[in-house]
C-alpha positions, 0 to 999 in steps of 0.5 A: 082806246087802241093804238097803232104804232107804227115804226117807219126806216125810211130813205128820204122823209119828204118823199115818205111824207107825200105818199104818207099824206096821200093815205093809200090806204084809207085813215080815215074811213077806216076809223082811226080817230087822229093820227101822229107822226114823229120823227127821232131826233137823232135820225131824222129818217126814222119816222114813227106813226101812232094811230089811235082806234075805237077797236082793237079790231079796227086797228087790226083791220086796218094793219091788215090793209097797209101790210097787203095793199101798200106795205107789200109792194116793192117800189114802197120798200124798195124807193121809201124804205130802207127796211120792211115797217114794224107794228104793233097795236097797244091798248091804252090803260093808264092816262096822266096829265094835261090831256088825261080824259 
């Protein structure tokens, strides 16, 4: 399993959110199994999204999509985020707990 981790500063979450939830660019068909949104508890305006991928190539490809077809446009920086998103992908090697496969 790959995740995507995804660290989001953004200026107003609610308004984050209906764009986030309107999926510019495609979740779903792009193979991420679930996605999980987060938020700090001291900085209600950081916002952190971890997708989870079959692939690493898939997560790739669909980090890709976000950095050149929603990331980069400046009404998305500029209005939702006070600072360009970060990412990186991580492959799961380890699993305890309840939910442990």
């Amino acid at each position: 399993m790959f995740t995507l981790q995804i660290g989001y500063p953004v200026r107003d979450y609610e308004a984050w959110k209906k764009v986030f939830d309107s999926d510019p660019a495609g979740r779903a068909a792009s193979g991420a199994r679930s996605v999980r949104v987060f938020r700090d508890t001291d900085d209600q305006n950081s916002v952190a999204v971890l997708l989870d991928f079959d692939s690493k190539d898939a997560a790739t490809v669909f980090l890709e999509r976000l950095r050149s077809q929603v990331w980069n446009k400046p009404d998305v920086i500029g209005q939702l985020m006070s600072a360009s998103p970060t990412a990186k992908i991580l492959e799961e090697v380890a699993r305890e707990g309840q939910n442990a496969g």
